[in-house]
N, C-alpha and C positions, 0 to 999 in steps of 0.2 A: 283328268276329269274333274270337273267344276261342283260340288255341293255345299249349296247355300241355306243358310234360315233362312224363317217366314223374316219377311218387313212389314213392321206396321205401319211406316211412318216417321218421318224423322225424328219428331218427341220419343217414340215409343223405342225406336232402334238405341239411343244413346241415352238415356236415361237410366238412371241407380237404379234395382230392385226397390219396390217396398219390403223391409223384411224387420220380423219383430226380433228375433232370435238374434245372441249378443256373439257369437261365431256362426257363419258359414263358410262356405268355400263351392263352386264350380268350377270342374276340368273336366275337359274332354279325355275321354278314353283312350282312346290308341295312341295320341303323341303325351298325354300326360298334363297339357297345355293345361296352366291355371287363367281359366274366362274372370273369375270374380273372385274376391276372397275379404273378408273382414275379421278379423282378429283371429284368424286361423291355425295360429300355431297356440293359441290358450290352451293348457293341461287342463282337460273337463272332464270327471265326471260321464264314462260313456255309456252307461248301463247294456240292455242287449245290444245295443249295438258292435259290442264283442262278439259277437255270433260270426260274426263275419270273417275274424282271425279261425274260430273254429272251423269253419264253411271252410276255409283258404286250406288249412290243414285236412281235412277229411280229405277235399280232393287230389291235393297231394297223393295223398298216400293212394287214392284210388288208382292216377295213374301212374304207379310207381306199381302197380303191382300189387301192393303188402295187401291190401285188404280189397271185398268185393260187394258191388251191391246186394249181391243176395246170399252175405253172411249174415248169420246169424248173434244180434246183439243180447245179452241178457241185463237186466235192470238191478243194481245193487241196492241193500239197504238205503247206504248213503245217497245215491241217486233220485231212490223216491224219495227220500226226504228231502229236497228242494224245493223252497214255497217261488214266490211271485209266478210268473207265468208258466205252466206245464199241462204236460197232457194225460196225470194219474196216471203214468206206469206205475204197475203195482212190483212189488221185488220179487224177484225171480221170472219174471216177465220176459218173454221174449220177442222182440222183432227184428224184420231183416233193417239192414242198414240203409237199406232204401227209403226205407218208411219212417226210420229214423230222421233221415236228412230233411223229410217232410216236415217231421215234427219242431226238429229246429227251423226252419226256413220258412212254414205257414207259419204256424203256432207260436213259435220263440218257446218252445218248450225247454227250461231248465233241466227238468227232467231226463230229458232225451241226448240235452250236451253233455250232461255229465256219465252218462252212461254211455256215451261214443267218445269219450274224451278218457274211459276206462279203457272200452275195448279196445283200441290204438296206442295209449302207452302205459297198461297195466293202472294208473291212478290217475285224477285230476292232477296232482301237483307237476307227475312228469310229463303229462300234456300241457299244461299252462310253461314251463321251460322251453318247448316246442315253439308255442304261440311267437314267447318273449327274444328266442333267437332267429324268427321268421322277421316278427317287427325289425329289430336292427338288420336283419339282411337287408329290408327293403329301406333302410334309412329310417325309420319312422322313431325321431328324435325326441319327440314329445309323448311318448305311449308307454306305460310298464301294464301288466296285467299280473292278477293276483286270482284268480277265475276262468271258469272257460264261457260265463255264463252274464256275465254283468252283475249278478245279485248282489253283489257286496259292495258297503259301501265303504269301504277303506278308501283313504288319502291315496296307495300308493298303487291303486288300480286308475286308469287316468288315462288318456285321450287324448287328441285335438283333431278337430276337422280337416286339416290338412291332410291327417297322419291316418285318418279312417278314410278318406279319398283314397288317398294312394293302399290299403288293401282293398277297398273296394275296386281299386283298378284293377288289383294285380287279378283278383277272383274271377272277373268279370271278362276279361281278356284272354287268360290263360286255360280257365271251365266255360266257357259260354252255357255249357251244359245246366251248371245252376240252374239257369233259368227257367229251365223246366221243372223246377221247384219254386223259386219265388215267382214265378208269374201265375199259380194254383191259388184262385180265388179260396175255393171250400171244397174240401173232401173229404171222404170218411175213411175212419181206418179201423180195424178190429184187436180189442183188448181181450187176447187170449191168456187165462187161468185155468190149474184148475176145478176154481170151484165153476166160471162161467165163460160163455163169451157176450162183449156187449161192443156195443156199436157206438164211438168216437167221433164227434164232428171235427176235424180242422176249419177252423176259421181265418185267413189271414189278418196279419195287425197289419199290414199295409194297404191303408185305405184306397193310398193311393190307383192303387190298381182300378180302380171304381171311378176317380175323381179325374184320372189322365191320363187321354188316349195311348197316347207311346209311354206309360211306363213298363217297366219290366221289372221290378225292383224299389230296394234292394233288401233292407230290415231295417225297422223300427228299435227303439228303446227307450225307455222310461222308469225313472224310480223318483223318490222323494231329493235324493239329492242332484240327481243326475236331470233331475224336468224332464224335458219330453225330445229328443232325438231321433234321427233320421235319415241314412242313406239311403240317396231316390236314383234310383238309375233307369234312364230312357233313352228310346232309340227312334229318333227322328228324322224323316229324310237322309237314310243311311250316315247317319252321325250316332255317334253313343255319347250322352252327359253323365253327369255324377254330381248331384249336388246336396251337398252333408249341411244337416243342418242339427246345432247341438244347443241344447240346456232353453229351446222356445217354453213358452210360457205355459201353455198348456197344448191339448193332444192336437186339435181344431189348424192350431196357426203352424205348428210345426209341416202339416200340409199344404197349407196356405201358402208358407212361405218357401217350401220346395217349391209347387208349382210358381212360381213368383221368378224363383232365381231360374228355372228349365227353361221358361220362356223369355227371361233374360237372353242366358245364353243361346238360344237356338238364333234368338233375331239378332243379335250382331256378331253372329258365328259363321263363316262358311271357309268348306276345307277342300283342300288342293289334292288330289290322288296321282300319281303317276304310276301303272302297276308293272311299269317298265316290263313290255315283254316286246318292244322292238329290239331287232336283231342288232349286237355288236360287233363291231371289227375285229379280224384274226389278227392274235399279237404276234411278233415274229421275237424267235426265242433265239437266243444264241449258244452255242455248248450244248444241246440236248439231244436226245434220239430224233427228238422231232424240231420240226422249223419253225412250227407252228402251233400257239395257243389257244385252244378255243375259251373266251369268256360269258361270266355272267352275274346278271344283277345280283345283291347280297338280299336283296326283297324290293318292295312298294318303296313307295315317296310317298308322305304325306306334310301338309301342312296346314293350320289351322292360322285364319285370319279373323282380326276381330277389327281392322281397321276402317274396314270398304274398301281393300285392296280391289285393281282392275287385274284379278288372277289369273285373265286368261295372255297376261303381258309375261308371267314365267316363262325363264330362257332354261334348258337343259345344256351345260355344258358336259361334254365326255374328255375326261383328265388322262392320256395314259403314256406311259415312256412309248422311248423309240424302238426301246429295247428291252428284252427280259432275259436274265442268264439261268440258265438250267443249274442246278433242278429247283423245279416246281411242283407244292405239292397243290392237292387239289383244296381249294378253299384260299389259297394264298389268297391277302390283297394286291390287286396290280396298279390298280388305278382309285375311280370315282366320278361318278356323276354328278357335278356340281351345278346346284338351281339357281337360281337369280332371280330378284324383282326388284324395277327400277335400279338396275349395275350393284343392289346388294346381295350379298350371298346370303341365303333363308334356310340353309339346308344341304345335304348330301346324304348321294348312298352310294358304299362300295362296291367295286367291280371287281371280280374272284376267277379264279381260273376253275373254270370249271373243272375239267382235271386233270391231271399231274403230269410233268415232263421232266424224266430221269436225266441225270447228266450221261453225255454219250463218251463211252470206251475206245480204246484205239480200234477195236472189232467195228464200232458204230460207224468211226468215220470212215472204212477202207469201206465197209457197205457200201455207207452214201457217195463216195468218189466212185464204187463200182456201177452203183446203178446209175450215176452220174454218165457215166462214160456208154452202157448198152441206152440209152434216152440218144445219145447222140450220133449214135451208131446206123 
């Protein structure tokens, strides 16, 4: 299946972004593809934009079991004491984690990170450990974190566009769920004490939600060293973009010039789906209880074109021996679906044995010679 950006026009298709901001970067979501990038491995400066490592981590843990939306967070001295952006949790304060995740993900509330970044691994410091062996899992070569929060402006807290793409991929891909947090324009939550209770606006720092029809995402950040940043994520004509834009000049262009690069990317973007659920051929197995394999895809096909590919000229090659020797476990690779455009290879997806085929015993083979022989009887 074929999904294309808008075209505006030949100018408009192949033409650079206008963009103020001295790092960006655009990739597409599912295959990773980088559409555009400009100085994108620079160590910047991320401010909230860290939120996003914390986001990555909460939900981790969410689906891993350890913790649940509707535990109960309580607020530390040190947590309320967090200035830049927060939402006055008072100490000893309590909310569920759900409303937490609000807080950071509308709001950018400091506050709220540091106090979920307690309840998770006992203090900030052995959460931010978390953060910094998450980064290096995912490769992210240019990033150390010293916060769970962006507020600090140390040297050795530090970013690049590239390296906040790719967590924003990983979140965005693996929780889709997020989003039903960063897509909440305004909502109210309640500040239970108790001397009272009072009523809490969240307001999102992502304008963008206002400003661009398919955004979803992702989080804002801003400090004095850090200027004004921004992971924007949208979903276009069944496409997902990401485009990070870091250290713009002020709050205004740092929007500007997301939407600038979105609509870059959509219009000389369009991507290839194959969700391979045509039937494959029975492998024939040699040595085994059985004769015969049944296979299957390892998942989808995709691929992302930024050239004016004619995509609908992709050839599906299916790669498999003649033969497979027992045993076989279930998952094995056997093979591979190998893609082409214009006689080059763009791609592959493995082809698995769906499952398992034991090596057969002398029991096995007097069976199959017996029932070999009542078949011809």
């Amino acid at each position: 299946m074929l999904h294309t950006g808008f075209m505006y026009g030949a100018m408009d298709v192949w033409a650079a972004p206008e963009v103020s901001a001295p790092s960006y970067i655009v990739m597409e979501a599912s295959t990773g593809q980088v559409i555009c990038e400009q100085d994108a491995d620079a160590r910047r400066s991320p401010a909230s934009i860290t939120k996003i490592m914390t986001l990555l981590i909460v939900f981790e843990h969410l689906k891993s079991g350890r913790i649940h939306l509707d535990d109960k967070v309580t607020t530390s001295a040190y947590a309320k004491s967090m200035g830049g952006s927060q939402v006055f949790l008072e100490e000893g304060e309590t909310q569920t984690l759900d409303t937490m995740i609000k807080c950071i993900a509308v709001a950018s509330g400091n506050d709220a990170s540091v106090a979920v970044a307690e309840y998770i691994a006992g203090s900030e410091g052995e959460f931010v450990k978390l953060m910094n062996e998450k980064a290096e899992a995912l490769g992210m070569q240019n990033t150390h974190f010293e916060d769970c929060c962006g507020l600090t402006d140390s040297d050795n807290h530090y970013s690049s566009a590239k390296d906040v793409a790719i967590m924003s991929r990983e979140l965005i891909t693996k929780y889709p769920e997020v989003f039903d947090y960063t897509k909440i324009w305004m909502e109210d939550i309640e500040h239970k004490t108790p001397m009272s209770t009072t009523t809490f606006t969240l307001s999102s720092t992502n304008k963008l939600l206002k400003q661009y029809e398919w955004a979803t995402g992702l989080k804002t950040g801003s400090t004095s060293k850090a200027l004004y940043c921004l992971s924007a994520t949208a979903d276009r004509d069944d496409m997902e973009l990401i485009a990070v834009v870091m250290a713009a000049p002020n709050n205004k262009t740092r929007f500007q010039d997301a939407i600038a690069l979105l609509n870059y990317g959509y219009s000389v973007s369009q991507m290839y789906r194959d969700e391979n659920k045509d039937a494959l051929p029975e492998q024939r197995v040699e040595g085994g209880i059985e004769d015969v394999l049944y296979l299957t895809y390892e998942g989808p096909f995709e691929y992302l074109d930024t050239k004016g590919s004619n995509l609908s000229e992709i050839q599906k090659e299916i790669s498999l021996p003649d033969v497979v020797k027992a045993p076989v476990a279930e998952g094995d690779a056997i093979g591979e679906a190998v893609y082409k455009l214009d006689g080059t290879r763009i791609g592959s997806v493995s082809i698995l044995a769906a499952k398992g085929v034991e090596k057969a015993g002398y029991k096995d083979y007097w069976k199959k010679v017996w029932v070999m022989y009542l078949m011809k009887r």
